[in-house]
N, C-alpha and C positions, 0 to 999 in steps of 0.2 A: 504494500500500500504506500503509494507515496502521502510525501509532510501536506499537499494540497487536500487530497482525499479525507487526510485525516482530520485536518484543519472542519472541512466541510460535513465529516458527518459527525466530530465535537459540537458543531454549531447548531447541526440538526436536534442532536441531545439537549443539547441545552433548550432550544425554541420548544421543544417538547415538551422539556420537563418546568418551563417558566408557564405555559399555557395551562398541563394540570394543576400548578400553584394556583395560576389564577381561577380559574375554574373552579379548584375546592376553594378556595377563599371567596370568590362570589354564590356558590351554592349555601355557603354558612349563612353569609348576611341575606341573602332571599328567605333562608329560611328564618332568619331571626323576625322580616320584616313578613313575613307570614303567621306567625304565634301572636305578635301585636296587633293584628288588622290592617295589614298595606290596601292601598286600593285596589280593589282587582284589574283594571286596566293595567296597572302600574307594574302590575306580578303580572301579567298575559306580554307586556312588553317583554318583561326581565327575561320570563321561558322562554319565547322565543330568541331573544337574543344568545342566554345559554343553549338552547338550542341550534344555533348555529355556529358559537363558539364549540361545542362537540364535533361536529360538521368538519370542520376546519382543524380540530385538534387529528381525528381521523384521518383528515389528507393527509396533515403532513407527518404523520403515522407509518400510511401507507408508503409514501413519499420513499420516506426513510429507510420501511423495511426492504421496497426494489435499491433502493441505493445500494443498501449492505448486498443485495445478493448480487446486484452487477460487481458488486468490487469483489466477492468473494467467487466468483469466476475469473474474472481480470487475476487474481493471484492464482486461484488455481494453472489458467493458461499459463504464469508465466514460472512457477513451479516446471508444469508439462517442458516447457522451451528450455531450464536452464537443468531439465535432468538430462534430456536427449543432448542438448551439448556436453555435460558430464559423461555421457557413456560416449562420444564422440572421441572425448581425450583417454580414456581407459586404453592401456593396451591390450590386446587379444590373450583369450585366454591360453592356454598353454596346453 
């Protein structure tokens, strides 16, 4: 894996893992403003907007887990490439 790859799928982790922060931190306070009495428009807003933030947390989810397996081929090919050149430099057996 090169330092770019890495850089890029750190970044993904992170954007990840910063959206379910927000997301459980915004489900507590919907919930808090649900046991008070919020407006019901006001909570029909909220869900769908958390609802869409799910949406979006999911892409880039998804995103993330094709990334990992493109790269985890990308390595495997290049395993395959630097073994066939290893047996390339072997002498013949005897």
């Amino acid at each position: 894996m090169t330092e770019d790859e890495l850089i890029i799928l750190a970044s993904a982790i992170t954007v990840l893992s910063g959206m379910g922060v927000l997301l459980t931190a915004w489900w507590l306070w919907l919930r808090s403003r649900i046991k008070r009495g919020a407006n019901p428009e006001e909570l029909a807003h909220m869900r769908r907007a958390i609802d869409d933030m799910r949406l979006e947390l999911d892409s880039v989810h998804r995103e993330l887990t094709d990334g990992q397996q493109e790269l985890h081929e990308r390595l495997d090919f290049a395993e395959r490439l630097l073994g066939q050149k290893d047996t390339e430099r072997l002498p013949p057996p005897s």
